[in-house]
C-alpha positions in Angstrom: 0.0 0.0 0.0 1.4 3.7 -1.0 1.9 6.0 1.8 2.5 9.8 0.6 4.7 11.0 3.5 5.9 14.5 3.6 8.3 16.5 5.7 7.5 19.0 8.6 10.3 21.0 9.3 8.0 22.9 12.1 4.5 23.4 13.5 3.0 25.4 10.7 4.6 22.7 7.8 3.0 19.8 9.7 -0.3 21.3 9.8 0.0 21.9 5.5 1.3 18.4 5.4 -1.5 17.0 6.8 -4.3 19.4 5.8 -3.5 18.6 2.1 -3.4 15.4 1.8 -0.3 13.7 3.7 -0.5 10.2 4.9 2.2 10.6 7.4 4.9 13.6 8.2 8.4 13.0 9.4 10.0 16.0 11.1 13.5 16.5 13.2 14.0 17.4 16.8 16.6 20.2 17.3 19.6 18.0 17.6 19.5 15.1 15.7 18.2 15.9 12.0 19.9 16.3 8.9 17.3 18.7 7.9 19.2 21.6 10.5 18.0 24.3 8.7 14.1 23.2 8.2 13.4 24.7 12.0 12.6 21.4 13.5 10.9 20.8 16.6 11.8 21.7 20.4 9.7 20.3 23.5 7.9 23.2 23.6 5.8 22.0 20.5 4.8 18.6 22.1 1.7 19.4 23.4 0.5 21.0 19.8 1.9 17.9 17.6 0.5 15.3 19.8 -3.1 17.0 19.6 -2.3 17.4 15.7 -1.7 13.5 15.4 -4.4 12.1 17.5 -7.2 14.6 15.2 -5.6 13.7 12.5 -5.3 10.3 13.2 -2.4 10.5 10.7 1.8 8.8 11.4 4.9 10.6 12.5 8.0 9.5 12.3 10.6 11.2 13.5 14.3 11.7 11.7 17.2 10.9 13.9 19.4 10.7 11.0 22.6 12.3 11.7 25.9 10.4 12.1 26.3 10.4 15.2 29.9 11.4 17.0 30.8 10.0 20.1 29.0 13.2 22.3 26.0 13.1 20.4 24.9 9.6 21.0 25.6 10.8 24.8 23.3 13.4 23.9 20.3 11.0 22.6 20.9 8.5 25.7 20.7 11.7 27.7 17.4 12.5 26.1 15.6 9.3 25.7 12.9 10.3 28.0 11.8 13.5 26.6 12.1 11.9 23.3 9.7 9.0 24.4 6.9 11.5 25.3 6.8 12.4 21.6 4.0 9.8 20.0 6.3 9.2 17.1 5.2 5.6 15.2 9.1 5.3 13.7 12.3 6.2 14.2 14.2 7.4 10.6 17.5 6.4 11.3 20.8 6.1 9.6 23.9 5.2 12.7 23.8 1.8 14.1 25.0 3.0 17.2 21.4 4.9 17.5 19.5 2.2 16.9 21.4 0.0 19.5 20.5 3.1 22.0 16.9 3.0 21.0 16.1 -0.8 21.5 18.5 -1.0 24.4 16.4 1.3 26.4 13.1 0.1 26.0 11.9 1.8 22.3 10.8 -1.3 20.9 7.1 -0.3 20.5 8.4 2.2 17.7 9.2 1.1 14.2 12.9 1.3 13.3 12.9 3.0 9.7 16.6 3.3 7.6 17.4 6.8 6.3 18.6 7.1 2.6 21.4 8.2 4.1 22.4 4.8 4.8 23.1 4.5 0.7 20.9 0.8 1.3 20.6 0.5 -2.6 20.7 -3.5 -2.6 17.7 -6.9 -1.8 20.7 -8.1 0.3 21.5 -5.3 2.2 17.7 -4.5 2.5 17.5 -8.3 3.9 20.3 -7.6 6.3 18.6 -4.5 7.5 14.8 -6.7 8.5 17.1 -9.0 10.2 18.4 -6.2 12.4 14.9 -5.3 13.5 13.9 -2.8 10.6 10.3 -2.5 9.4 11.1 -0.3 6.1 14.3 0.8 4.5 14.3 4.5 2.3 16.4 3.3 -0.3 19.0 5.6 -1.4 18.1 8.3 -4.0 19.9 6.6 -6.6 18.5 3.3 -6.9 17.4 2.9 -10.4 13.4 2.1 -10.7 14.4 -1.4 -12.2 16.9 -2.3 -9.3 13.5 -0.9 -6.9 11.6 -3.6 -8.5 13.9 -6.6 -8.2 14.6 -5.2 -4.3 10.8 -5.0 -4.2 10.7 -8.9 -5.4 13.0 -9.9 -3.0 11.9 -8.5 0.2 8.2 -9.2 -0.1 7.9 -8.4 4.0 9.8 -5.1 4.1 8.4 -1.8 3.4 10.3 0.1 1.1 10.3 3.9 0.5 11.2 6.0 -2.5 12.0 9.7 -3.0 9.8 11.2 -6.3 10.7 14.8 -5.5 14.0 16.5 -3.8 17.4 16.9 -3.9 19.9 14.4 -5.6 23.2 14.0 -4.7 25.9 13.8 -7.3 27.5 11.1 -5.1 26.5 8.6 -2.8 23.8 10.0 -0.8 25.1 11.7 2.5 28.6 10.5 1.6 29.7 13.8 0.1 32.8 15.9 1.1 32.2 18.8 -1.7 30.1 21.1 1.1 32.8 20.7 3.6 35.7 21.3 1.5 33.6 25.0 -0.4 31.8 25.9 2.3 32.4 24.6 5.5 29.1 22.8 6.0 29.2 19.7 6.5 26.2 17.3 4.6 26.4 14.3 7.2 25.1 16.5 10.0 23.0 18.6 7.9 24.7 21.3 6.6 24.7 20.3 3.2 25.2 23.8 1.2 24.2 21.7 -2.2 27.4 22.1 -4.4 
């Protein structure tokens, strides 16, 4: 079944998002999404997004996509509570190390989902991924249509999802230096300046 999932990068976005016809929204909290400059969301718009689900009655997922450095998963262990008071359905997730965090501390009632910036563009890798506990994997950006199909075929109990509209990278998804080395900004933590 086709979900039409769009991103919230605040309050106002999520309302649009769902108003016009979004099955499900995934947004970033303030520390942990590669989407840095989209806003994102801070505890004090809790209250306001869990009202908006439960009318809506639509998903959220939540992006905890970054790479994480060896402060920064502190940081999410450190903030596993708060974050557990969000009513997020899945976690988007690209590090490992995060998802470790999240099913070692009691998060196993939330789908694990893989970011695109994992570069999963394989039906073996995809298989490797449901073993670890993964309900869908966002294949990365450029995974040819045909290869979608054959993944598809072979992983007939994973969810798969597919970007149709957004930025492509001119290399591996996430995996670029180019906005480090011009401008300083790097595009594994969400910086990406788009060379």
């Amino acid at each position: 079944m086709a979900e039409l999932l769009a991103p919230a990068g605040n309050l106002e976005k999520l309302k649009i998002a769902f108003a016009y016809g979004a099955d499900a929204a995934y947004m970033g909290l303030d520390e942990f999404s590669l989407r840095a400059n989209a806003g994102n969301f801070t505890r004090d718009d809790l209250a306001e997004v869990a009202a908006l689900k439960r009318e809506s009655g639509k998903k959220l997922y939540c992006a905890l996509n970054i790479l994480f450095h060896e402060g920064q998963i502190e940081d999410l262990k450190r903030r596993l509570e708060e974050i557990s008071e969000w009513p997020f359905d899945a976690f988007i997730i690209s590090d490992m190390g995060a998802a470790k965090v999240l099913r070692d501390n009691g998060k196993n009632d939330v789908e694990l989902h893989l970011s695109t910036q994992a570069s999963c563009t394989n039906s073996e890798a995809c298989k490797v991924y449901r073993s670890l506990g993964f309900k869908r994997v966002i294949l990365g950006r450029e995974t040819p249509i045909d290869d979608i199909r054959r993944i598809r075929d072979a992983n007939p109990d994973l969810d798969l999802e597919v970007f149709v509209h957004g930025a492509m990278c001119m290399s591996i998804s996430g995996r670029c230096l180019l906005s480090n080395y011009m401008a300083g900004r790097d595009a594994n933590r969400g910086q990406c300046a788009q060379p």
